[in-house]
N, C-alpha and C positions, 0 to 999 in steps of 0.2 A: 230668808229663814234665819232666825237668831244662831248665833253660835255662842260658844261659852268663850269671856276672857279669860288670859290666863294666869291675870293677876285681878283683885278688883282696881277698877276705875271710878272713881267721884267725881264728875263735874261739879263746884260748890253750888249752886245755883239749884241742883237734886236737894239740896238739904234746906234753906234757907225759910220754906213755906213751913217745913216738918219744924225747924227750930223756931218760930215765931206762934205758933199755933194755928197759921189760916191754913195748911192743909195736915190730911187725918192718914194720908194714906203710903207707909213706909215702904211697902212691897213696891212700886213702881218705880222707888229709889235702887231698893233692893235689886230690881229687874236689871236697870240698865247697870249697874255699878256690875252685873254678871254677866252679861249677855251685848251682843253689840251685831251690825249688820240685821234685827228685826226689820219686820215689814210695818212702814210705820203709817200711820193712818194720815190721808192729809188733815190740815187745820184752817181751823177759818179765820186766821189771823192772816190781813194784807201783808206779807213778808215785804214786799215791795216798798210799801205805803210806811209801814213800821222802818224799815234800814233807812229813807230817806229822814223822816222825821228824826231818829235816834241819831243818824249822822251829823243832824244840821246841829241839834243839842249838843253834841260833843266835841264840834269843829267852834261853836258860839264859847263855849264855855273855856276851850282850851285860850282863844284869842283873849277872855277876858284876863286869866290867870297869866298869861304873858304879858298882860299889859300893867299887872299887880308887880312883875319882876321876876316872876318862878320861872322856874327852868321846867318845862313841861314834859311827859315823856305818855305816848296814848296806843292805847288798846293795845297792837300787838307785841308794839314792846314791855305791854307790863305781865305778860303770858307766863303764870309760873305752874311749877309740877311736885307738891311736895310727896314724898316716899316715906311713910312710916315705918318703925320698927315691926309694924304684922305684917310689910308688903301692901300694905291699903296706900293707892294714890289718890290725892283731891289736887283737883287743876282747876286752875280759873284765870281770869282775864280782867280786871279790872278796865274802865274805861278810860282815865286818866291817871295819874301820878305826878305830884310836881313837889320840888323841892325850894328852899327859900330861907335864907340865914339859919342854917342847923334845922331848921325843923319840915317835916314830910305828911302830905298831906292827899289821901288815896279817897279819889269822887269815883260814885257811877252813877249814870246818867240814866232818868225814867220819865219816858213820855207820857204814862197810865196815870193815873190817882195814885196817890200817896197811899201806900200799904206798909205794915211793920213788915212785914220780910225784906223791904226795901235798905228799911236800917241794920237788918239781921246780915245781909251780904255782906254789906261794906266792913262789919265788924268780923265775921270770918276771915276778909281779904287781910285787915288788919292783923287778925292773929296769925294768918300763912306769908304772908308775901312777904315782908321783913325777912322773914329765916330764911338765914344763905344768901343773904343781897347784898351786894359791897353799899348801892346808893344807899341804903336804911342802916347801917350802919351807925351806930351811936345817937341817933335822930331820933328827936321824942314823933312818933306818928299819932294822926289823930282821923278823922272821915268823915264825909261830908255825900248827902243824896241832893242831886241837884237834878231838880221837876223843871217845868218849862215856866213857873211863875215864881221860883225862892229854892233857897237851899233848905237842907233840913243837917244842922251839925250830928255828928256822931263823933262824941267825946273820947278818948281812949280811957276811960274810969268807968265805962260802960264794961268795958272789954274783963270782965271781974271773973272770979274764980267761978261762978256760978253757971257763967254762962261758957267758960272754958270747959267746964263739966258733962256741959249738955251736946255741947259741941264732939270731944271726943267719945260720947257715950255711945250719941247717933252714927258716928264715924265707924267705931266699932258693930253696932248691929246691923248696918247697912252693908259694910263690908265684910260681914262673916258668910259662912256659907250657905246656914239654914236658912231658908225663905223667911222672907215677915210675911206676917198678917196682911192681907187687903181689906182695905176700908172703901168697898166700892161705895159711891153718891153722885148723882149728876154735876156737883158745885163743881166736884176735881175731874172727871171721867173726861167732861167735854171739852178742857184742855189739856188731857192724856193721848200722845200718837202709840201711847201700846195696843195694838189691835185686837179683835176678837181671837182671833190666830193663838196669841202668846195670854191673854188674859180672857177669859169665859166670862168674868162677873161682871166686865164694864159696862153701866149703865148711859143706852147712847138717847134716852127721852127724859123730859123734865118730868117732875113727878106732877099726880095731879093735884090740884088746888086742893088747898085746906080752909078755903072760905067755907063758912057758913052761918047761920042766922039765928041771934039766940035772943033770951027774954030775959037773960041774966042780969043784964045791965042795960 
């Protein structure tokens, strides 16, 4: 049964689909950022199958970047927790971090198809994980998505007022008290573990076809 936190919690990872535009639906952010211990539906995601796969990309990756010269530092030492002035926390986890003549450079690693919320993470991590770090210290940072076929850079000139905007906008109504809006749709529901329990509107059938036969063309 969900209980209520008694501060909000952001995992970054809640926000990155909402900041990028491939998901619609801020309540289920809203949810967990309040609530914690829910009954969570399981997923059809091979947990198994995915942690090996992710492991071997980030164990491959880290070997390459030490053989570049960086001093490497992975997943759970890069675990931060930042605390805003509302009391709102966003935590996350980076999957690598390595350092190399002054300058720092923060990867995560994705086994799926290339999606912008991919680049939208790393540039959250860029904006949070810095603050209060001795290692980023003075160090220009910049980010980097590495797939199982190529990197994809993420430049720190990305990282612009715009998108710093959008970031703590979300941060804010995700974190306030009043509920957001539900944007129920099968595309997000059926990788949502919010259950019927805590959510009434989640849609768990694809909708039906929109084929059909015309003379227009």
């Amino acid at each position: 049964m969900a209980t209520r936190r008694d501060t909000p919690y952001i995992w970054a990872t809640w926000l990155t689909k909402l900041l990028s535009g491939e998901g619609q639906c801020e309540w289920s952010a809203w949810f967990r950022a309040h609530h914690k211990d829910y009954d969570r539906l399981p997923t059809d995601l091979d947990v198994a199958a995915w942690t090996l796969d992710h492991g071997q990309l980030v164990r491959t990756r880290r070997e390459q970047l030490l053989a570049e010269g960086y001093e490497v530092f992975v997943e759970d030492d890069n675990a931060f927790k930042r605390v805003g002035k509302t009391g709102i926390v966003v935590s996350g986890k980076p999957d690598l971090v390595a350092f190399r003549d002054g300058r720092g450079v923060i990867e995560d690693c994705k086994t799926g198809r290339p999606r912008t919320s991919d680049s939208a993470q790393v540039l959250v991590y860029l904006l949070l994980f810095p603050i209060g770090n001795p290692r980023c210290a003075g160090l220009k940072m910049s980010g980097r998505v590495v797939y199982r076929n190529g990197t994809l850079d993420v430049p720190p000139e990305s990282l612009d007022a715009a998108f710093r905007e959008r970031f703590v906008a979300l941060v804010q109504r995700v974190g306030a008290e009043k509920p957001l809006a539900k944007n129920p749709a099968w595309a997000e529901c059926r990788f949502c573990d919010i259950g019927p329990t805590d959510c009434l509107y989640r849609v768990d059938q694809p909708p039906e076809s929109a084929e059909a036969s015309t003379d227009l063309f």
